[in-house]
C-alpha positions in Angstrom: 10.3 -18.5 -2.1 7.8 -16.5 0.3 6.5 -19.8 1.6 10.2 -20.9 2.4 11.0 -17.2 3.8 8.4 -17.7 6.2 8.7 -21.1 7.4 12.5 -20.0 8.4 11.4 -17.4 10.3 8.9 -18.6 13.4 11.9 -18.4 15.7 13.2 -15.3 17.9 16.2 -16.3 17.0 15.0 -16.9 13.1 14.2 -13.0 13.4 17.1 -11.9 14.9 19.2 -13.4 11.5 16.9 -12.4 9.5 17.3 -8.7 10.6 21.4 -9.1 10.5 21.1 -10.4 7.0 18.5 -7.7 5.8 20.0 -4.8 7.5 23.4 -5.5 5.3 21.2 -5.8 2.3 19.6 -2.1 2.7 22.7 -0.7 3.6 21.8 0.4 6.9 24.6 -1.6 8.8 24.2 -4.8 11.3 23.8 -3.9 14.9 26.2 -6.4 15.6 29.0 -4.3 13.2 29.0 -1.6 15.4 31.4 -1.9 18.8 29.2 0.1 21.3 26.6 -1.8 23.0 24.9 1.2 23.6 24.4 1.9 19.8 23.3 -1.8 19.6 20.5 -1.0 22.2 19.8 2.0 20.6 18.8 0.3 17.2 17.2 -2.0 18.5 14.9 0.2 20.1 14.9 1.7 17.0 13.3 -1.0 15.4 10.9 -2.4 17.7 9.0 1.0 18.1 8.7 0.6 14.3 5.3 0.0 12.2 7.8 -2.1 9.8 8.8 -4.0 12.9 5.9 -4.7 14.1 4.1 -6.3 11.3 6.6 -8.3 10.5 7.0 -9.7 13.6 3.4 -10.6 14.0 3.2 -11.8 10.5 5.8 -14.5 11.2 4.3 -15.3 14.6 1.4 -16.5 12.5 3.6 -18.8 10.0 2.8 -16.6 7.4 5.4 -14.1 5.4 4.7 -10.3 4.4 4.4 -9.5 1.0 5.8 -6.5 0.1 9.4 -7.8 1.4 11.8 -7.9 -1.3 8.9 -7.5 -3.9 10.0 -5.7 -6.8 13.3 -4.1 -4.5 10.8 -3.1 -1.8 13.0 -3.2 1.6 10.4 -3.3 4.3 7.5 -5.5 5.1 4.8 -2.9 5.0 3.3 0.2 3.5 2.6 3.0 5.4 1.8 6.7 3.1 1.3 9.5 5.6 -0.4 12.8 4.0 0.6 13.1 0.5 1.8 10.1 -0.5 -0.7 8.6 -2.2 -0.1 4.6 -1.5 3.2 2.4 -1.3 5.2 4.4 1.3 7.9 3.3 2.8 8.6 3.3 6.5 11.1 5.3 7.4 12.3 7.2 11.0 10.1 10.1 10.7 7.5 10.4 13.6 3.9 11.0 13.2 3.0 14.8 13.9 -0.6 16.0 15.4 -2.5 16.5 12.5 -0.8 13.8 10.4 -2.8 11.1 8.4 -1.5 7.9 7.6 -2.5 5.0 5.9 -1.1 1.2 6.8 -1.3 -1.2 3.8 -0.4 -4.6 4.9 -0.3 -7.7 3.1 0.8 -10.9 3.8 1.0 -14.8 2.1 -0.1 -17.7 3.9 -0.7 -21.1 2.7 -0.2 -20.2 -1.3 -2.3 -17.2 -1.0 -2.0 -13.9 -0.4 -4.4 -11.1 1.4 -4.4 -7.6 2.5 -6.1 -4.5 4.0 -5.5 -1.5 5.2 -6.4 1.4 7.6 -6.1 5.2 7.8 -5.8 5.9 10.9 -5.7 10.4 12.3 -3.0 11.0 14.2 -4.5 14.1 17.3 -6.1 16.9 16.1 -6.2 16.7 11.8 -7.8 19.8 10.3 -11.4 19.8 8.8 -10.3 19.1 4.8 -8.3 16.3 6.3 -11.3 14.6 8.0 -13.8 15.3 5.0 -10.8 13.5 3.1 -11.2 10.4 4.7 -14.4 10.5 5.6 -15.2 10.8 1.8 -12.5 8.1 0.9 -14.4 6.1 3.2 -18.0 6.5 1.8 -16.1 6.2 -1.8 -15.0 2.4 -0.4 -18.7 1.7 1.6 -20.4 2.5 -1.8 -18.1 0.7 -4.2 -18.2 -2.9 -2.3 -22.3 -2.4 -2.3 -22.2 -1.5 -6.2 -20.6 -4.8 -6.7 -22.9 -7.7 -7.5 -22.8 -10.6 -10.1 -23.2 -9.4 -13.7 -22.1 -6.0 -12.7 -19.5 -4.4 -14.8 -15.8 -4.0 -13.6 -16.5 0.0 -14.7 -19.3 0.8 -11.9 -16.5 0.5 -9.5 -14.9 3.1 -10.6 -17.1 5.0 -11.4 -19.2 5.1 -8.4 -15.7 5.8 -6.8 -15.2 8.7 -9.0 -18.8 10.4 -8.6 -18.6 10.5 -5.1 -14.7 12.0 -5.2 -15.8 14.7 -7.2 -19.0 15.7 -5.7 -17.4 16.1 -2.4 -15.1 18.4 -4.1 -11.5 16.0 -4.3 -10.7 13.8 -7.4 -8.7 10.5 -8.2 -5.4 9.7 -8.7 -5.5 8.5 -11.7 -1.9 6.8 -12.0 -3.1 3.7 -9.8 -5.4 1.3 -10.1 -6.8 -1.9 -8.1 -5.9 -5.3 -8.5 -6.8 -9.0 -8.2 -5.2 -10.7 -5.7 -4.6 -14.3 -4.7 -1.8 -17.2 -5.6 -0.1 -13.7 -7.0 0.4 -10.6 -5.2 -1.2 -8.2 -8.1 -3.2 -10.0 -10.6 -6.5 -9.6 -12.8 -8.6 -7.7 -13.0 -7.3 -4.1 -13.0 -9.8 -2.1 -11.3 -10.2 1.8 -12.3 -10.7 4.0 -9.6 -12.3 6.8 -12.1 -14.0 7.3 -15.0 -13.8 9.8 -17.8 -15.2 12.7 -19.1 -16.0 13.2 -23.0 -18.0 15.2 -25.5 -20.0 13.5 -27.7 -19.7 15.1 -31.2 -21.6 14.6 -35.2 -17.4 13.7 -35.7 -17.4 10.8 -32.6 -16.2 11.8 -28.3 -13.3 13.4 -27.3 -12.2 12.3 -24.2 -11.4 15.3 -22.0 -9.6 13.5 -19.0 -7.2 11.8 -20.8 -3.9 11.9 -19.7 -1.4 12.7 -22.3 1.1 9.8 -22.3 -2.5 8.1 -23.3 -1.9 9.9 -26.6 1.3 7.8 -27.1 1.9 4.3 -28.3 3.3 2.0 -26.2 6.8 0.5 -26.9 6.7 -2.6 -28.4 7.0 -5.4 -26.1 5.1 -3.2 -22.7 
């Protein structure tokens, strides 16, 4: 279906449908519903000043489609988490503030695969935990890829990711992981970002990082 999605779309005109039709979808209204062609050159506007416009308009200049779209219910073609949100955010009309940090997660399918990256980019003058932050989440990335060899374990990922987190004084998130990707948007392996902590005991280890859902069986069937 992405493949198809795409192919549809390599035309101006391809776009312009495909905004009509996805703007009644998410509720927001067509541009052409409205009767003032002032508020039809206002949205527009709207749109192509957009990180979610952008994107997908250069990912269907390239014949591919972006990921995210759709997937799962989610209504725009890219991620973009500013300050607290850890990851998956979603694009809305808020502008960027001095002193705001925001990530763009972008991923796209082409040719039966898909790929993706991301940036965090500092938006003017971000205070000095905000730069140790990322500078941190950087060297936490950096030192991960160079852990990673043939015959390594999955675990030194995260756990290289973790020790470096913590000795700079932040920690982990530990409600998201990494994934495999490739013919499937999230695949194996899972990747842990972090590790845990236990006490070896004469009566076995007690894990002390556990999160307390862990404690719980799963349903059947999950």
């Amino acid at each position: 279906m992405a493949a198809t999605g795409g192919a549809k779309l390599l035309s101006r005109a391809g776009l312009g449908g495909f905004l009509q039709r996805r703007c009644g979808l998410w509720g927001c209204g067509s541009p052409w519903g409205v009767q003032s062609q002032q508020h039809r050159q206002f949205f527009w506007r709207k749109w192509k000043s957009s990180h979610n416009f952008i994107v997908h308009q250069e990912t269907i200049r390239h014949n591919a489609y972006p990921s995210p779209l759709r997937y799962g219910g989610f209504a725009k073609s890219v991620c973009t988490s500013v300050n607290n949100v850890v990851c998956h955010g979603i694009p809305d009309t808020r502008q960027l503030q001095d002193g705001d940090i925001i990530n763009v997660d972008v991923t796209v399918y082409l040719e039966g695969y898909h790929g993706d990256t991301s940036e965090t980019f500092l938006i003017g003058c971000v205070d000095e935990v905000g730069r140790k932050l990322v500078k941190t989440a950087m060297k936490c990335r950096d030192e991960a890829i160079a852990a990673c060899k043939p015959g390594a374990p999955l675990c030194v990922i995260g756990n290289t990711i973790s020790d470096i987190a913590h000795s700079n004084g932040f920690h982990v998130c530990p409600y998201f992981i990494g994934h495999g990707i490739g013919y499937y948007f999230h695949c194996h392996p899972e990747i842990w970002h972090h590790d845990h902590t236990v006490i070896i005991t004469s009566d076995g280890v007690d894990i002390l990082t556990k999160l307390p859902e862990e404690d719980e069986p799963s349903p059947i069937g999950v």
